[in-house]
Each structure stands twice: as structure tokens, then as C-alpha cells.
N, CA, C and O atoms as CSV, one atom per row, in Angstrom:
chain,resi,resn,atom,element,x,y,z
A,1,UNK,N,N,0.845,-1.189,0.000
A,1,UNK,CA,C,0.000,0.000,0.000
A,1,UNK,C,C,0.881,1.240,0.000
A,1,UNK,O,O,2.022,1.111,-0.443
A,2,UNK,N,N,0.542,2.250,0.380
A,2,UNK,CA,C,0.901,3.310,0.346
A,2,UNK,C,C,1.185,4.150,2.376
A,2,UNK,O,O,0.434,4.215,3.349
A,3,UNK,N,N,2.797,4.664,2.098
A,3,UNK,CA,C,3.165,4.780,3.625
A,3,UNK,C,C,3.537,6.523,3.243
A,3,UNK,O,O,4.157,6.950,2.269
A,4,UNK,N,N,2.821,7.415,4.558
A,4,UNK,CA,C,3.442,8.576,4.213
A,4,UNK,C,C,4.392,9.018,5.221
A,4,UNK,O,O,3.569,8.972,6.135
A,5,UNK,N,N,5.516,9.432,5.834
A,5,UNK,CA,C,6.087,10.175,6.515
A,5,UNK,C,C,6.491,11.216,6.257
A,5,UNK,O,O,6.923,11.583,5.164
A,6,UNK,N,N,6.344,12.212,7.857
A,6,UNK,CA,C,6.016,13.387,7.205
A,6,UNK,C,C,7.314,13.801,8.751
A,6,UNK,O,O,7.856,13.088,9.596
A,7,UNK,N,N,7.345,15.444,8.421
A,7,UNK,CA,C,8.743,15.787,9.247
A,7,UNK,C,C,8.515,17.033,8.635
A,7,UNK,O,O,7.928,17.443,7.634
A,8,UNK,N,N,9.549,17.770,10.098
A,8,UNK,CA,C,9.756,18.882,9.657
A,8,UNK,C,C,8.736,20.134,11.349
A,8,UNK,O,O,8.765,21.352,11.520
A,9,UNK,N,N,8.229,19.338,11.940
A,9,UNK,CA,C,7.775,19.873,13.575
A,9,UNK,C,C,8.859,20.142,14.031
A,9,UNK,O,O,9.961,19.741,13.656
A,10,UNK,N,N,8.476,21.151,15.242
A,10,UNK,CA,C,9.189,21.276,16.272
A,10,UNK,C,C,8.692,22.657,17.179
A,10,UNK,O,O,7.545,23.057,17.378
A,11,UNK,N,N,9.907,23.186,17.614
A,11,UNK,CA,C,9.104,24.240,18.687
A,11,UNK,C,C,9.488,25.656,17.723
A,11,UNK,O,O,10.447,25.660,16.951
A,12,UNK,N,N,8.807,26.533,17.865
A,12,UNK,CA,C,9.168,27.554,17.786
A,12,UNK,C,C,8.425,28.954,17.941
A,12,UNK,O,O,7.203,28.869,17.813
A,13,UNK,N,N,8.824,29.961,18.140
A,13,UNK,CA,C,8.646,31.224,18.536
A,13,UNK,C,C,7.722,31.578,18.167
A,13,UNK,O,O,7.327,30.925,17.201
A,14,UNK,N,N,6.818,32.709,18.598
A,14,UNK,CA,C,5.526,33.310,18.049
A,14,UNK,C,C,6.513,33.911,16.993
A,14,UNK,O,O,7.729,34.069,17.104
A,15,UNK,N,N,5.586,34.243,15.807
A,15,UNK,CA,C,5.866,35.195,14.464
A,15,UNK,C,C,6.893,34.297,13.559
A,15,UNK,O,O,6.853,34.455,12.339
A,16,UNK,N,N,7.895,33.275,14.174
A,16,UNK,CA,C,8.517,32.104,13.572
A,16,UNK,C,C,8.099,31.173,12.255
A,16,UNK,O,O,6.918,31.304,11.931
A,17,UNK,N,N,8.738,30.425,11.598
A,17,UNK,CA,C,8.384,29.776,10.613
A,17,UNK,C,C,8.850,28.714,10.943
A,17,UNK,O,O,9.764,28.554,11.752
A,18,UNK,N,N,7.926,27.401,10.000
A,18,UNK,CA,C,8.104,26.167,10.396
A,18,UNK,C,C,7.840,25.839,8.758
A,18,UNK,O,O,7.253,26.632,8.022
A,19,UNK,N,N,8.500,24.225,8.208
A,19,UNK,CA,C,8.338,24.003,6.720
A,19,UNK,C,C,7.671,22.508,7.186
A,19,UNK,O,O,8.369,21.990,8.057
A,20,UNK,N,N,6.678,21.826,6.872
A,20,UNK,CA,C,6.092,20.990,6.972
A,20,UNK,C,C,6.607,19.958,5.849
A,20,UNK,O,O,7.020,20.639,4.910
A,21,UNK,N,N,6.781,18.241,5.501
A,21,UNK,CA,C,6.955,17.615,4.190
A,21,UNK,C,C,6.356,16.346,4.947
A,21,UNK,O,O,6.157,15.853,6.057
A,22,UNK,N,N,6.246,16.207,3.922
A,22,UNK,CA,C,5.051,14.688,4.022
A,22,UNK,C,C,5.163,14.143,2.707
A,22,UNK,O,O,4.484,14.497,1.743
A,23,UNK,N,N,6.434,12.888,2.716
A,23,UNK,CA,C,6.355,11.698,1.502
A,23,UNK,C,C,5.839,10.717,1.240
A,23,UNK,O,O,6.034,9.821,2.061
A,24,UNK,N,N,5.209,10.470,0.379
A,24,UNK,CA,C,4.647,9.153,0.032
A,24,UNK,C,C,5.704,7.919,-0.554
A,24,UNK,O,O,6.711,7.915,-1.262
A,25,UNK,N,N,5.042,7.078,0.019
A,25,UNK,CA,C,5.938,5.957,-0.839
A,25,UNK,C,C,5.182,4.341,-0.959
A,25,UNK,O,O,4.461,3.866,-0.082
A,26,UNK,N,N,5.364,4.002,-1.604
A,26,UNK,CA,C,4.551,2.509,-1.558
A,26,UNK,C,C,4.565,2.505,-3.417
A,26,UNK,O,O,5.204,3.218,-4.190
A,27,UNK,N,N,3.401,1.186,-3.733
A,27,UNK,CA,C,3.672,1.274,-5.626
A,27,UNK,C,C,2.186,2.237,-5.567
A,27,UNK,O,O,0.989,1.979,-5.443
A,28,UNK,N,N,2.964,3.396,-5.721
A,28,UNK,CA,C,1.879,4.882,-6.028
A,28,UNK,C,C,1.291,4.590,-7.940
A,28,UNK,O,O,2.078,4.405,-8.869
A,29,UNK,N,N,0.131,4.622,-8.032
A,29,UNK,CA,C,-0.187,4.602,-9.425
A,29,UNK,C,C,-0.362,6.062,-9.752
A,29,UNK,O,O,-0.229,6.476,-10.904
A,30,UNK,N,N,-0.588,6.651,-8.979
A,30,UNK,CA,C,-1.182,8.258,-9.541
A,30,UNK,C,C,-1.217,8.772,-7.811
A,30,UNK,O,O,-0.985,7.895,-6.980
A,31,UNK,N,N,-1.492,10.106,-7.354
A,31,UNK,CA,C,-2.003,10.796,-6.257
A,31,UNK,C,C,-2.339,12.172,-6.920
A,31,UNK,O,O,-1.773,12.838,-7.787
A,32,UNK,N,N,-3.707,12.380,-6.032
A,32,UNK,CA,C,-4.586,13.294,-6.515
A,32,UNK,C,C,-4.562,14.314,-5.421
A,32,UNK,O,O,-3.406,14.672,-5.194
A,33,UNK,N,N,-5.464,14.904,-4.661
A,33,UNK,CA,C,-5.601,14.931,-3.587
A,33,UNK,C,C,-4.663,15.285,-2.417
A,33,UNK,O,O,-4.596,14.454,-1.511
A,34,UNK,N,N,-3.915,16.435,-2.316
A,34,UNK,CA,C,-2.964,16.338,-0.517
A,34,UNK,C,C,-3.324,17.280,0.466
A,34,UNK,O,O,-3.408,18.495,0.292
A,35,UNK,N,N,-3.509,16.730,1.384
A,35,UNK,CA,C,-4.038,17.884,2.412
A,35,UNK,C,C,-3.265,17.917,3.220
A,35,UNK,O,O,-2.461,16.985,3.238
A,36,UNK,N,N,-3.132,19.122,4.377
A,36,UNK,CA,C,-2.946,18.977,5.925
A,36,UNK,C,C,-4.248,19.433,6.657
A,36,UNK,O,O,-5.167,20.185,6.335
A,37,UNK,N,N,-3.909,18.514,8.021
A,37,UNK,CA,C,-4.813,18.653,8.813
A,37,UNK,C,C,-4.268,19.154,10.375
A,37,UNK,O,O,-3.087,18.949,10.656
A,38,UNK,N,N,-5.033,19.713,11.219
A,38,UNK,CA,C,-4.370,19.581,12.472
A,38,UNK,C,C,-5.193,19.521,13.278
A,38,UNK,O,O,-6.362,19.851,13.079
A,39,UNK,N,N,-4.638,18.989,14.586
A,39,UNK,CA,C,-5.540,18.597,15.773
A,39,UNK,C,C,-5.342,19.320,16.919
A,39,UNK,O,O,-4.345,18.881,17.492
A,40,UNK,N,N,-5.818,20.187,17.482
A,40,UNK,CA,C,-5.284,20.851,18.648
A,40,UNK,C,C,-5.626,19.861,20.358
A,40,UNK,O,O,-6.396,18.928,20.127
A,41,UNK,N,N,-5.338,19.910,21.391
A,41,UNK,CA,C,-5.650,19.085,22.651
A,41,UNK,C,C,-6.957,19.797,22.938
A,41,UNK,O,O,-7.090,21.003,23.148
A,42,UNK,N,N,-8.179,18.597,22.909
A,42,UNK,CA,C,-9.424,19.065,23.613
A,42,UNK,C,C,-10.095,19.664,21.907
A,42,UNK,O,O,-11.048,20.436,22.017
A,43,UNK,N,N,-9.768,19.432,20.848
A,43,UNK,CA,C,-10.189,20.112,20.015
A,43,UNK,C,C,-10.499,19.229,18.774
A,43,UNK,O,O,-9.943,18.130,18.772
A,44,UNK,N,N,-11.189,19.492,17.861
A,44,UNK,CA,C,-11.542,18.336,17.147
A,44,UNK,C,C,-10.525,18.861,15.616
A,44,UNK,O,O,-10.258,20.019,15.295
A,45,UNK,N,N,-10.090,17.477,14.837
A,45,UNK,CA,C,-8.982,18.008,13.579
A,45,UNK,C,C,-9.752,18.391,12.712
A,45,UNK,O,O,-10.901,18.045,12.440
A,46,UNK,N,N,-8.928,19.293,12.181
A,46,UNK,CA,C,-9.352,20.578,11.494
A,46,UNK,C,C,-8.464,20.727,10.033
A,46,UNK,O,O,-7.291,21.091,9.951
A,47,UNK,N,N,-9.150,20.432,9.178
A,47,UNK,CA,C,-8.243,20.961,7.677
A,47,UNK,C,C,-7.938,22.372,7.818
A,47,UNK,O,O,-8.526,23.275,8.413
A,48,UNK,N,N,-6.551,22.335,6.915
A,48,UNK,CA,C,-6.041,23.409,7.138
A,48,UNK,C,C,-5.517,23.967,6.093
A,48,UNK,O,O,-5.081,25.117,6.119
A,49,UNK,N,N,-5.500,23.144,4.960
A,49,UNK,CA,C,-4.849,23.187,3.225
A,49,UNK,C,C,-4.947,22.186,2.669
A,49,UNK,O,O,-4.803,21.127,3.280
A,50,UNK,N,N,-5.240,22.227,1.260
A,50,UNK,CA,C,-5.310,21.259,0.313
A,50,UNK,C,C,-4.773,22.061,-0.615
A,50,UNK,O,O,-4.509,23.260,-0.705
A,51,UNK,N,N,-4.654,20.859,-1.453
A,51,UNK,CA,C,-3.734,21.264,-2.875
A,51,UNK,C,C,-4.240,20.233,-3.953
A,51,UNK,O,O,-4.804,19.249,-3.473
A,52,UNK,N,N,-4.116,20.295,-5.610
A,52,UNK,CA,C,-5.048,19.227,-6.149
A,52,UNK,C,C,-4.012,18.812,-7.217
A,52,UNK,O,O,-3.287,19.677,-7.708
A,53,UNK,N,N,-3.925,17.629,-7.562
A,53,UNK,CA,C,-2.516,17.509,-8.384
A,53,UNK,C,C,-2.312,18.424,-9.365
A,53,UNK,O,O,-1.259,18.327,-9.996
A,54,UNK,N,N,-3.153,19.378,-9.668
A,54,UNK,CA,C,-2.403,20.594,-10.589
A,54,UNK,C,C,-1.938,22.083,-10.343
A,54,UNK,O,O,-1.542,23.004,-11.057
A,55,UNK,N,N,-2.271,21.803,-8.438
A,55,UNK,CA,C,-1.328,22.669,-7.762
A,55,UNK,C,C,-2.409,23.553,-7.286
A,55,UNK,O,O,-1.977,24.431,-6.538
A,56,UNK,N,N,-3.285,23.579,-7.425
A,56,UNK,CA,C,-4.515,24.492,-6.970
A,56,UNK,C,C,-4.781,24.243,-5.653
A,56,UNK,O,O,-5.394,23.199,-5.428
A,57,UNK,N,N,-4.471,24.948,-4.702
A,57,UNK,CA,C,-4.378,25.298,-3.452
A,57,UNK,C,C,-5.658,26.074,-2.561
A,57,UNK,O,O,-6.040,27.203,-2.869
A,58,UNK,N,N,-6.112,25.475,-1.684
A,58,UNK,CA,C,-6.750,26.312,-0.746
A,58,UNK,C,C,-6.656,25.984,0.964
A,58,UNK,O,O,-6.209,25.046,1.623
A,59,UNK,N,N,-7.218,27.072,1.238
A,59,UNK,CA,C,-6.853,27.538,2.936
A,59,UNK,C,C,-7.693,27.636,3.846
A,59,UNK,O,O,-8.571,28.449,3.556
A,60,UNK,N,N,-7.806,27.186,4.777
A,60,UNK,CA,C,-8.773,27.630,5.953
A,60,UNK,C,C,-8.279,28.837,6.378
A,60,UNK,O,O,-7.129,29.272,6.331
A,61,UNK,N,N,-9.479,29.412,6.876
A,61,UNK,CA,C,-9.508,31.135,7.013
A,61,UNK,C,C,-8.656,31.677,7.885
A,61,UNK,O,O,-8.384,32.861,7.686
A,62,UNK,N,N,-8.131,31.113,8.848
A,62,UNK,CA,C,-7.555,30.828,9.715
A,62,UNK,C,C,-5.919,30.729,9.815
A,62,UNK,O,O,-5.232,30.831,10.831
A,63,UNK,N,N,-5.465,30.483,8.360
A,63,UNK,CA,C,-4.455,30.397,8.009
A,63,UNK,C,C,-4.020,31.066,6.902
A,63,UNK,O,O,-2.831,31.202,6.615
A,64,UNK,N,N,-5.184,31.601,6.100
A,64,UNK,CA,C,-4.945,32.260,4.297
A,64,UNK,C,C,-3.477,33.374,5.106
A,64,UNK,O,O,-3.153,33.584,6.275
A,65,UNK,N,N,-2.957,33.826,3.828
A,65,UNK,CA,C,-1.661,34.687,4.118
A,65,UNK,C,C,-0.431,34.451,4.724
A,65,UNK,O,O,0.631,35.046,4.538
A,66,UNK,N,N,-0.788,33.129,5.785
A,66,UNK,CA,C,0.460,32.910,6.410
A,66,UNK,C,C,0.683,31.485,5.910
A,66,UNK,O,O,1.864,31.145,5.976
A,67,UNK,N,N,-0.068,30.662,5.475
A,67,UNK,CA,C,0.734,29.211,4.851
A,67,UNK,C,C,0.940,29.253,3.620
A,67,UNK,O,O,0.732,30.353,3.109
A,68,UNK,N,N,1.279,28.440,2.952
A,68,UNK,CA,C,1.441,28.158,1.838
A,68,UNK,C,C,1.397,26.399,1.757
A,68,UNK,O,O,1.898,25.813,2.717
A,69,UNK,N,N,0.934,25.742,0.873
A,69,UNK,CA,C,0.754,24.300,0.760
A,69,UNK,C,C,1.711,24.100,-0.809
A,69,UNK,O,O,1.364,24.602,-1.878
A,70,UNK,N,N,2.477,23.576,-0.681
A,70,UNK,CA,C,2.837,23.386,-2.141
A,70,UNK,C,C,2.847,21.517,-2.675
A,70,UNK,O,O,2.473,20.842,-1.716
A,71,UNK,N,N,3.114,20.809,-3.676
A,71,UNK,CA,C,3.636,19.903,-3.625
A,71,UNK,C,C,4.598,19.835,-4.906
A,71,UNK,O,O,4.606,20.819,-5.646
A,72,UNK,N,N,5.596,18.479,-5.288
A,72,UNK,CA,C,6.303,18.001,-5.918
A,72,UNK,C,C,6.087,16.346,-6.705
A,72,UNK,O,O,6.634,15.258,-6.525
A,73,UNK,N,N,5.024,16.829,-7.614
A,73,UNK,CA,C,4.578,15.779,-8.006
A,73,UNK,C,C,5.681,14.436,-8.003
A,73,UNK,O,O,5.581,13.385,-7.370
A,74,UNK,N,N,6.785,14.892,-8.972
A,74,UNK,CA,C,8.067,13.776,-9.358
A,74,UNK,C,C,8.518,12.865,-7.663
A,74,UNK,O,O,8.940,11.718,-7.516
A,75,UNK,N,N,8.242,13.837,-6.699
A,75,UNK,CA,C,8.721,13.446,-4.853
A,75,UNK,C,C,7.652,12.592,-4.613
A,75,UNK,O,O,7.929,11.564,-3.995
A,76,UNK,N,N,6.343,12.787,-4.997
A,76,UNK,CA,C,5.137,12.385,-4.361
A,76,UNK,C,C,5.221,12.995,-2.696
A,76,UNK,O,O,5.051,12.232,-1.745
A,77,UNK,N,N,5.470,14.278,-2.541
A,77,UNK,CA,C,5.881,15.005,-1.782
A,77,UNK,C,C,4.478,16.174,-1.292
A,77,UNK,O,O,3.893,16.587,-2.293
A,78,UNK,N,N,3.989,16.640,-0.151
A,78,UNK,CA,C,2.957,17.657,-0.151
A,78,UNK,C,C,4.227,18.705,1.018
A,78,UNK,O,O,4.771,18.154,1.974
A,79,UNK,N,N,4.429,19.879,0.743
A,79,UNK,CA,C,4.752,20.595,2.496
A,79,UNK,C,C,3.631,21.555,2.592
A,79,UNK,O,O,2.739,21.754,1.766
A,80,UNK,N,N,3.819,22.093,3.690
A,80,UNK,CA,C,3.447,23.220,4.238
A,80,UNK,C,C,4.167,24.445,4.817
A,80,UNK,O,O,4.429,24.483,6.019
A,81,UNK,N,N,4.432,25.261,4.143
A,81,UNK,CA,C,5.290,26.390,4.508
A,81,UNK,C,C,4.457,27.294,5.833
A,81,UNK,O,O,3.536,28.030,5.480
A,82,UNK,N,N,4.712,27.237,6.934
A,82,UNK,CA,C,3.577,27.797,7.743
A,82,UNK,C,C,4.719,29.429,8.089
A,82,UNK,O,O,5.881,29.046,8.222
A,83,UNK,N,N,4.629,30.646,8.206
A,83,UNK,CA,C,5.234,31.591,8.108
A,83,UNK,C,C,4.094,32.634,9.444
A,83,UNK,O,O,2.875,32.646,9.615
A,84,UNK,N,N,4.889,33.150,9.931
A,84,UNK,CA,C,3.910,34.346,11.296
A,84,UNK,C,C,2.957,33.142,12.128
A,84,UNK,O,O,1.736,33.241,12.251
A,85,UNK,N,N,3.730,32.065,12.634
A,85,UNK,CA,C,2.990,31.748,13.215
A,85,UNK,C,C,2.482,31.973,14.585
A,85,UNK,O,O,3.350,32.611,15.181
A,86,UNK,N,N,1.415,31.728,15.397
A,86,UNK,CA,C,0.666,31.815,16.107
A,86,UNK,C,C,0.796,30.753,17.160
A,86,UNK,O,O,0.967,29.555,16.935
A,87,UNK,N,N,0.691,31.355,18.391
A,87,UNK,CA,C,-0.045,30.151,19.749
A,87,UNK,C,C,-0.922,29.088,19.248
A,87,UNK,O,O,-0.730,27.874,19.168
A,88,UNK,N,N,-2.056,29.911,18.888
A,88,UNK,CA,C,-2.860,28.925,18.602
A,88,UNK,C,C,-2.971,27.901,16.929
A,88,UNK,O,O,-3.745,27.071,16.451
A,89,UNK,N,N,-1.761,28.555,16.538
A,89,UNK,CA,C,-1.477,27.165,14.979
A,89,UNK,C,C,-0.572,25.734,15.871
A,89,UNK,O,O,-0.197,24.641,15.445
A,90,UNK,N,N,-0.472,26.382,17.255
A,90,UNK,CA,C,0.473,24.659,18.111
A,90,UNK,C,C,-0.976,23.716,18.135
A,90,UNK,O,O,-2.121,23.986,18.496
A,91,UNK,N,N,-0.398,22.591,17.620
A,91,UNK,CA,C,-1.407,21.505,17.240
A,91,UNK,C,C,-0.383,20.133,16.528
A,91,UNK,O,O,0.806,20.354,16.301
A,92,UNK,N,N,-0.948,18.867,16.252
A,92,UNK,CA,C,-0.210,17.724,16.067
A,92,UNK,C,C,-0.882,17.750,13.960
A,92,UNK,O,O,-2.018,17.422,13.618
A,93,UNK,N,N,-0.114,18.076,13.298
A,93,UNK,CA,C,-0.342,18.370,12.248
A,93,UNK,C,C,0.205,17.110,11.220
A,93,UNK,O,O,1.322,16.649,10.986
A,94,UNK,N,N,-0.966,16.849,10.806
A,94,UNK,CA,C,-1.010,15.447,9.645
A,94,UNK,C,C,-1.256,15.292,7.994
A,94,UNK,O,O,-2.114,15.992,7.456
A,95,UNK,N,N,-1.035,15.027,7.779
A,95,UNK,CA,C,-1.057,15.173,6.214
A,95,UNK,C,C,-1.870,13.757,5.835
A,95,UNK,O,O,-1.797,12.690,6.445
A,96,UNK,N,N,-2.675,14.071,4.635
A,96,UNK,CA,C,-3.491,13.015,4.385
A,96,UNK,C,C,-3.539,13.222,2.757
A,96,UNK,O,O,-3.889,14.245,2.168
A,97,UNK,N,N,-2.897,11.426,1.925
A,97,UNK,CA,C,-2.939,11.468,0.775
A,97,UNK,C,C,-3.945,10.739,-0.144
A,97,UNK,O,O,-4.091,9.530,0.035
A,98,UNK,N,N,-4.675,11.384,-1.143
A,98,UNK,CA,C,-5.497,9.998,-1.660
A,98,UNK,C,C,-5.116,10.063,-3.234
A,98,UNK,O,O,-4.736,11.127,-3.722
A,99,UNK,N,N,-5.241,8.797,-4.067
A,99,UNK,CA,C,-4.706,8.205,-5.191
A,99,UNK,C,C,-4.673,7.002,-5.398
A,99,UNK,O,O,-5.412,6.260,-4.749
A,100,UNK,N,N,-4.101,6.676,-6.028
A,100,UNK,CA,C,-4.318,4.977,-6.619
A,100,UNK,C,C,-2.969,4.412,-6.742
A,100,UNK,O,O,-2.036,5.035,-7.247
A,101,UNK,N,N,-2.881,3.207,-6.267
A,101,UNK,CA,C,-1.597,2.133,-5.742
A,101,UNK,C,C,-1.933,1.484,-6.613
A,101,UNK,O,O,-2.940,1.718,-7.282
A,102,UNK,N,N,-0.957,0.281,-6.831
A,102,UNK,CA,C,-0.853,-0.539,-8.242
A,102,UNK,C,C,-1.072,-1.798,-7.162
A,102,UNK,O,O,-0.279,-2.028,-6.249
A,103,UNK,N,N,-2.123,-2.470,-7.388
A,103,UNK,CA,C,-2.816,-3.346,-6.866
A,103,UNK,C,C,-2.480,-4.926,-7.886
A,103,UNK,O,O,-2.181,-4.979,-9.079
A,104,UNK,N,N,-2.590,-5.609,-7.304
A,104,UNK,CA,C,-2.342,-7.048,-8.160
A,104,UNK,C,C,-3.558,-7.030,-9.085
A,104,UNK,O,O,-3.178,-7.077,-10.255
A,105,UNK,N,N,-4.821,-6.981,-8.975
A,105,UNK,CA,C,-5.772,-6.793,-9.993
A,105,UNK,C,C,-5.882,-5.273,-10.594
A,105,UNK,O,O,-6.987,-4.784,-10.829
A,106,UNK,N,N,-4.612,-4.530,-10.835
A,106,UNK,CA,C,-5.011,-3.110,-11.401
A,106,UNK,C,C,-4.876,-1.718,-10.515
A,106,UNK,O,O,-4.586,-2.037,-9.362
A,107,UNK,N,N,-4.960,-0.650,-10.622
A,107,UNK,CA,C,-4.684,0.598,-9.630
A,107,UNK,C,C,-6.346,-0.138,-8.592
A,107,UNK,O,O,-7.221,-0.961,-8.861
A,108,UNK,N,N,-6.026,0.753,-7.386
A,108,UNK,CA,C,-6.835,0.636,-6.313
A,108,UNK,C,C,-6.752,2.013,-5.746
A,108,UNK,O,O,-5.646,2.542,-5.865
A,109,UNK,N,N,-7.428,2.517,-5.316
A,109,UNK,CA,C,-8.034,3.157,-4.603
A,109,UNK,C,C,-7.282,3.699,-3.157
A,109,UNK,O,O,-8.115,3.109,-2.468
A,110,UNK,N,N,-6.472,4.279,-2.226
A,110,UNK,CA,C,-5.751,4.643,-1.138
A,110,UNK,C,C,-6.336,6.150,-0.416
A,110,UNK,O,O,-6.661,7.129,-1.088
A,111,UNK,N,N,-6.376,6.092,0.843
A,111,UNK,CA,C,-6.692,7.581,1.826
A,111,UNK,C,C,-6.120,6.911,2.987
A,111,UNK,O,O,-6.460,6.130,3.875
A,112,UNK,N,N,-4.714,7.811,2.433
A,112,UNK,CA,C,-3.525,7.447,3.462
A,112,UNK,C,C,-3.449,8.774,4.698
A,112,UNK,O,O,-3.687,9.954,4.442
A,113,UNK,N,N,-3.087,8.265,5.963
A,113,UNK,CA,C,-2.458,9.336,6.621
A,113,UNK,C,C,-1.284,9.191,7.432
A,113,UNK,O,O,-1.128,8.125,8.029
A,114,UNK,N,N,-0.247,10.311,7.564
A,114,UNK,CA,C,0.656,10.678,8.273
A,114,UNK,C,C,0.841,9.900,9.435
A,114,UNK,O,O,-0.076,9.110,9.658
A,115,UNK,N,N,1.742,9.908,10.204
A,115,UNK,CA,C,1.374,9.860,12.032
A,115,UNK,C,C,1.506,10.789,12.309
A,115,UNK,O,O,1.637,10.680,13.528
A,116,UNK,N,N,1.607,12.037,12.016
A,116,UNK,CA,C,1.501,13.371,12.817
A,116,UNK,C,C,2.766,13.658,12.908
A,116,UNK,O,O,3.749,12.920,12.972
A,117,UNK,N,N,2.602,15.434,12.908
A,117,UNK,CA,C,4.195,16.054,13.699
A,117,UNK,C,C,3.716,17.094,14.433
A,117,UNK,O,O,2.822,17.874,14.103
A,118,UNK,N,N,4.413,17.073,15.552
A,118,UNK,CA,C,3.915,18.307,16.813
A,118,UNK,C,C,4.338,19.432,16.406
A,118,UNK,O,O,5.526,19.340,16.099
A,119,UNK,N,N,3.826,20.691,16.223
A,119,UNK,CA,C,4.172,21.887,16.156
A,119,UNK,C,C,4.007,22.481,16.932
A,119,UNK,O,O,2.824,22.789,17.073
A,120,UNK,N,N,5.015,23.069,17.977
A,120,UNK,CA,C,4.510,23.926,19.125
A,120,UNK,C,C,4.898,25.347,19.285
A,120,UNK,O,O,6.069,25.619,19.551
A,121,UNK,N,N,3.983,26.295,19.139
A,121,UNK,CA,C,4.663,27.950,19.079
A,121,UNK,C,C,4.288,28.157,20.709
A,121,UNK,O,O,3.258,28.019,21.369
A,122,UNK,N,N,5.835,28.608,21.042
A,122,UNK,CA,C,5.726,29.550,22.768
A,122,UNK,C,C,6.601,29.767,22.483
A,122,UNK,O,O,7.332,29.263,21.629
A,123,UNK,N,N,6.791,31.092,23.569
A,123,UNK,CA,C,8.073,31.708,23.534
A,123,UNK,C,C,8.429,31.635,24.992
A,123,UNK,O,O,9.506,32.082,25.388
């Protein structure tokens, strides 16, 4: 099937930047579809960007101006450039891929996710 790991968390400062990447790997037939998501403690996960394999990007309101979602089709690669971040963007942030794996009877169908990376803004 299809395995994503993703990297690129850690701590940092209010107004700080953080670069998010999340790779796919497994026998990928195609990927359509990349999002991030995040989960805050006590809070339910929350999309936060998508992107569509022809690069068309959108944002929760919450984030327009300060992220950026890009990907690298040839990587099977999604990041997240998160830039001015905020207290409240600290959350366990996941990436979720969907597309088609090369299946013994033909492509199949995949809605893969991350294990998460902690992002924590304090100063």
C-alpha cells in the first residue's frame, strides 16, 4: 500500500516559521488529492490546506496569508510552509494522501495518513 512520513515539527517562537513535508511511498499509481490537517488538545482536527494535483491550493480562514501548501509531483511530496505563526497554529499536524496504488488486480483506490508532527509555538 501506500506509507506517508512526514517531518519537519518542532518548537518555535511566536511570528517564527516552520516548513512541513510529508512523503509518500509505496507502488503509487497516480495521487490526486494532498491535504494537511491539524488537531489541537481538547479540540476536534481541522483541515487546514489542500492542494489538487495541478497545484490548486486552498486555505482555511484561519491560516490564508500565512501558509502556503505546495507539492512536488516527481517526490510524491505535499509541504506546508507555515510563516507568522501563532499560539494557537500549536497543534499535532497530519497530512493526508489519496490516489491509486498498483494493486495485483489493477490501480486501487488509497486515503492514506501521516502519524503526525507536533508543532509547538511559545516563547
Amino acid at each position: 500500500q501506500v506509507q506517508l512520513v512526514e517531518s519537519g515539527g518542532g518548537l518555535v517562537q511566536p511570528g517564527g516559521s516552520l516548513r512541513l513535508s510529508c512523503a509518500a511511498s509505496g507502488s503509487i499509481f497516480s495521487i490526486s488529492a494532498m491535504r494537511w490537517y491539524r488537531q489541537a488538545p481538547g479540540k476536534q482536527r481541522e483541515l487546514v490546506a489542500s492542494i489538487t494535483r495541478r497545484g490548486a491550493p486552498n486555505y482555511a480562514d484561519s491560516v490564508k496569508g500565512r501558509f502556503t501548501i505546495s507539492r512536488d509531483n516527481a517526490k510524491n511530496t505535499v509541504y506546508l510552509q507555515m510563516n507568522s505563526l501563532k499560539p494557537e497554529d500549536a497543534a499535532v499536524y497530519y497530512c493526508n494522501v489519496e490516489g491509486d496504488y498498483a494493486d495485483y488486480d489493477g490501480p486501487a483506490a488509497f486515503d492514506s495518513w501521516g502519524q503526525g508532527t507536533q508543532v509547538t509555538v511559545s516563547s
